[in-house]
N, C-alpha and C positions, 0 to 999 in steps of 0.2 A: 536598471540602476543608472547615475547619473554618472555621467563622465567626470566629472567635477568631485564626486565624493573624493578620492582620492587627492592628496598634493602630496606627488613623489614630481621628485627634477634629476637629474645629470646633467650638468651642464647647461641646455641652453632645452634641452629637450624635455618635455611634460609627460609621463606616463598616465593613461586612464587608468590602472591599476599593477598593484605588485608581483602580477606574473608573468612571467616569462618563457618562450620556446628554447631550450638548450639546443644550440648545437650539434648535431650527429653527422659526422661524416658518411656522404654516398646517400643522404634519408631527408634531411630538412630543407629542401629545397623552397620556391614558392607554391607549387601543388599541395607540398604538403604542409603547411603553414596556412596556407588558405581553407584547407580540408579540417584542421585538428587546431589551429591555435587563432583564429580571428578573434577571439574575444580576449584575446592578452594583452597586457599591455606593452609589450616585447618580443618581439621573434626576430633569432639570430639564427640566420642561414650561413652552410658552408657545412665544415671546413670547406674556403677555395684555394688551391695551391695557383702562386703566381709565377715561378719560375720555373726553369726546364727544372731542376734538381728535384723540387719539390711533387712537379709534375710525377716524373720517374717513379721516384719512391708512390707518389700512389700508386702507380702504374704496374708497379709490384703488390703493393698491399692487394692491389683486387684480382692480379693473377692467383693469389694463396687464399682468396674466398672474403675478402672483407669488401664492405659496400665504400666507396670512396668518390668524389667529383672528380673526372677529369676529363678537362678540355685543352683543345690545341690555344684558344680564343676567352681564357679565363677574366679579362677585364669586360670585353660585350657578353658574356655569360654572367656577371655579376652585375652589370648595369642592364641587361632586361631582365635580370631575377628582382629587382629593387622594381621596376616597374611593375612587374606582372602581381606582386603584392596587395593585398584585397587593403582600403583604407583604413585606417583605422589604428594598431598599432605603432609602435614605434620600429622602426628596421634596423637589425645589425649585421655586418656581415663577418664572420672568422675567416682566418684568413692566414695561410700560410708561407711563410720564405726562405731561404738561405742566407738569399744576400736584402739588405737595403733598401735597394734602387725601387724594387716593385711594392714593396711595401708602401712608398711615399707617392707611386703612382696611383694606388688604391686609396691610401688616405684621401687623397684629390678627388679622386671618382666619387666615393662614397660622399665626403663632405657637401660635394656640390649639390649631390642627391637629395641633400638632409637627412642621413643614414648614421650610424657609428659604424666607426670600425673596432672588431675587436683582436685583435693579437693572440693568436695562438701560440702559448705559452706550455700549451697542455698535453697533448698529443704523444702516447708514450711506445708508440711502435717502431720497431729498430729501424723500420727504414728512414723514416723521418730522424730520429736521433742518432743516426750514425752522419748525417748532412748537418747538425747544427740547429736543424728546425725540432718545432715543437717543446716537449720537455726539455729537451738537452737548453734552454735559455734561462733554465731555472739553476742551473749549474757558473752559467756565465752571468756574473749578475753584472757587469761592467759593458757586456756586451747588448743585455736588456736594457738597461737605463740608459745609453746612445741611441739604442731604438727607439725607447719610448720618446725620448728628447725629438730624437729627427722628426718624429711623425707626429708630433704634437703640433711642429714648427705649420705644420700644414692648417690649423686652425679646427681640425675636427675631432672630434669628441671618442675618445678613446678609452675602449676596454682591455683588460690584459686578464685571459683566463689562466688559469692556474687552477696544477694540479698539489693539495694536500700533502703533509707527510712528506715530502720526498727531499729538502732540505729546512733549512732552518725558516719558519713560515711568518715570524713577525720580522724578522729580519728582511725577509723578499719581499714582505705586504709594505716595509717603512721605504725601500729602495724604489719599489714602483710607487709608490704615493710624492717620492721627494724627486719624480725625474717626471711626474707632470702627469701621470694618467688619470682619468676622469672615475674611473670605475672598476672594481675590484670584482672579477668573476669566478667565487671560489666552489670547485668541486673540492667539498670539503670530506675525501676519504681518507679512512682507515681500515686498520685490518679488524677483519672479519665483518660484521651486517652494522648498518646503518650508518648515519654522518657522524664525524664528530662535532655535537655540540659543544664542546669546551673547547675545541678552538676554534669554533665560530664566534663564541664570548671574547675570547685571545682575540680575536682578530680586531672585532669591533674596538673594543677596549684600545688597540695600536693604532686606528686609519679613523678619518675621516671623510675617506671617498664611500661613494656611495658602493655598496656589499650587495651584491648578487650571491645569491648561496644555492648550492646544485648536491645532490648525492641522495640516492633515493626517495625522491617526493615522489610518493603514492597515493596519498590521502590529505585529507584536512589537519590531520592532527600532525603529519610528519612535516607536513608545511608549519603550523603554528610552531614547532620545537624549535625549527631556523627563525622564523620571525622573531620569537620573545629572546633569542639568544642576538639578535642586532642584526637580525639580512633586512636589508629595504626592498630586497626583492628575491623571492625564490624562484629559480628556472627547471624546468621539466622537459626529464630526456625520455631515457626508455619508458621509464610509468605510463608514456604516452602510445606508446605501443601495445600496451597488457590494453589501457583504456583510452580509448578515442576520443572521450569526453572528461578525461580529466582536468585541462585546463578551464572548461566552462565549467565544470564542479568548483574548481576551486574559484576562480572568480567568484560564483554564487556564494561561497560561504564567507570570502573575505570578505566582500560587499557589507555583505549583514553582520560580520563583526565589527564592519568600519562602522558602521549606522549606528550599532548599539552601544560601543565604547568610545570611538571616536579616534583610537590609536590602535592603528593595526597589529603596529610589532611592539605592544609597547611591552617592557623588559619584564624578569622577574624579578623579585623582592633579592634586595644584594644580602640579607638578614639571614636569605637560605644556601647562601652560597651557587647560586646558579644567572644572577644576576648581573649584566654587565655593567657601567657605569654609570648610563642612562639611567638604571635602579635607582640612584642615590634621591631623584625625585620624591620617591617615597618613602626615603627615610625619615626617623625619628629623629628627635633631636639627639647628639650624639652624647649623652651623659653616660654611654655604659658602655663597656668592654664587649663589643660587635664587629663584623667583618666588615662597618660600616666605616672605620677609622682607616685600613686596609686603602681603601677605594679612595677617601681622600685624600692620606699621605701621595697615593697615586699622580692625582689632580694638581698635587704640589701645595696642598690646603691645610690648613691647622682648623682643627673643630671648630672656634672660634669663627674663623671665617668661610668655613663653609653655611654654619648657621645667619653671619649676615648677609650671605649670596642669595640664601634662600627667601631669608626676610624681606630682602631687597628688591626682589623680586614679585613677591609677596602684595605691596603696599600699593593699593590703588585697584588691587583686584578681588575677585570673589575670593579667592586662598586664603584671605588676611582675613575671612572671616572664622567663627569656630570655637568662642569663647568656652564650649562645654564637651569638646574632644580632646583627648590626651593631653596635649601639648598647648590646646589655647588657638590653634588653628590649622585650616584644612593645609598649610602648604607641608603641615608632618605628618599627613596623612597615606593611607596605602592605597593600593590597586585597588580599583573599584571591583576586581574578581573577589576578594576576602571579604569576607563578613566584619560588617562592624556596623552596630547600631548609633553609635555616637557620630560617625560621619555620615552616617545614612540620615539621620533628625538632622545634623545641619542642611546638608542637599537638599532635602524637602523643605524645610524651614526658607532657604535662600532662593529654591523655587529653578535648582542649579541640574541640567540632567547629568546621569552617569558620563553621555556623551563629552559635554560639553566641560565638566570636572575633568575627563582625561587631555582634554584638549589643551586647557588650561598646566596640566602637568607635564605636558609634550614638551610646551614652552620652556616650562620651568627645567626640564632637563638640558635642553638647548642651552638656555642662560647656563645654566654651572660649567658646564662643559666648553662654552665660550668666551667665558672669563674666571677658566683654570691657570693654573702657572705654566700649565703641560701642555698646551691645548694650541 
């Protein structure tokens, strides 16, 4: 598959494709990144703890049986881990502190690298949260957003992972989005099995940083439930453990989704309620009491003008074509997953592939969402 299929960005940085290594503390080093995740477009090593406090507290976590990094020499531990990395994808490093100082130190290290850093936000074991690190930053949101601020100042590309559920979550996603972070890495749990997908839609629906989404991807299909819900990238922890080859599975199947649609994560119909706002591409013209009004009051839109956004859009392109489907043309058209013969006879009529229709609607989501009132 070609490197190129894919255009995902953060920042300054280019992903070959939308997956990702999560994170495991004591586990994702570069052996094993090299061994299980070469073909990602992402591998985040660590947790690395940079200060004595942080150190300790692992130092406990793995006297009580838990696998954890600890070194006397945590910054040349993290700058030959970046090295010993097989080419290819992109490098992040997690990364834990108490205080500040080391944080800004690691920004620097990393940046210079061409690496991100990512901010452990996440981390819910008491020794870490009883020092201030990890989860416990989800609690101090005054004290994250000085974080996120200082380390920004450092010029490199910054993730902030975060744990689901445990305060108020579009609230934290708008605080780390307005104090400069590049990237949103959300373990999106709840109780009992599986991710929550509705607030991965919640989520997308509040930020415009680019969304990493984590919480049991085991398969193809658990990954597609975060994509269509708004992740630009799904990251793979333990799954990778049960299967060794799950990230090169999943690669292979995005690949060939990307090839045949052309939009990887492209949303569900907002018609069924499961739709983020990106949806609204697909909407109809809005003449009828749907949860499609919903979504544009959202956008700060009156029907009216979201129908001349789409129009306007619209004009100059194959969209504007479609004189004998619903509405008069393809830009009121649906996901090319649904059936429908009136847009299938124009596509072939205009000689337009499935691909290259979605591509065209990716746009088109982009444009409303860029020149929303909210946006």
């Amino acid at each position: 598959m070609s490197d190129n299929l894919f255009d995902i960005r953060a920042g300054i940085c280019s992903f070959k494709n939308p997956i990702a290594l999560a994170p495991m503390g004591g586990i994702t080093d570069s052996n094993f990144a090299n061994e299980k995740a070469n073909d990602a477009g992402l591998v985040i090593l660590g947790g690395y703890n940079l200060d004595s406090a942080t150190e300790k507290a692992a130092a406990d976590m793995v006297a009580r049986g838990r696998e954890e990094f600890v070194s006397e020499k945590p910054f040349e531990l993290i700058e030959n881990e970046i090295k010993a990395v097989n080419s290819g994808p992109v490098i992040g490093i997690n990364v834990r502190s108490s205080t500040i100082e080391p944080l800004i130190e690691a920004a620097r290290l990393v940046n210079d690298a061409g690496a991100i850093l990512e901010l452990d936000a996440h981390c819910r074991q008491k020794e870490m949260t009883d020092i201030g690190a990890g989860q416990a930053l989800l609690g101090n949101l005054p004290k994250l957003r000085d974080w996120i601020s200082r380390i920004k100042e450092t010029g490199v590309i910054l993730s902030v992972k975060v744990r689901a559920n445990v305060v108020d979550d579009i609230e934290l996603v708008q605080q780390i989005e307005e104090a400069g972070a590049d990237i949103l890495h959300l373990d999106a749990m709840q109780e009992g099995a599986g991710a929550d997908l509705n607030l991965i839609k919640n989520v997308r629906d509040s930020t415009r940083m680019f969304l990493i989404c984590n919480n049991s991807v085991t398969d193809f299909e658990t990954a597609k439930d975060m994509f269509t819900r708004g992740a630009d990238m799904i990251s793979v922890a333990r799954g990778l453990l049960q299967n060794p080859k799950l990230i090169s599975q999943l690669v292979t199947n995005m690949s060939m989704l990307q090839e045949d649609m052309g939009w990887y994560n492209a949303p569900k119909h907002v018609c069924r309620g499961e739709g983020d706002l990106r949806g609204l591409t697909f909407c109809c013209l809005p003449v009828k009491q749907c949860p499609v009004h919903g979504k544009i009051e959202r956008l700060g839109l009156t029907a009216q003008e979201f129908a001349d956004l789409k129009m306007e859009f619209a004009k100059g392109t194959m969209l504007e074509y479609g004189d004998s489907t619903c509405f008069g043309s393809l830009v009121w058209c649906c996901k090319i997953s649904k059936p429908c013969f009136l847009r299938d006879g124009v596509l072939e009529t205009l000689g337009l592939s499935d691909a290259e229709y979605m591509r065209l609607k990716k746009e088109l989501a982009d444009h409303i969402l860029q020149n929303s009132k909210s946006h």
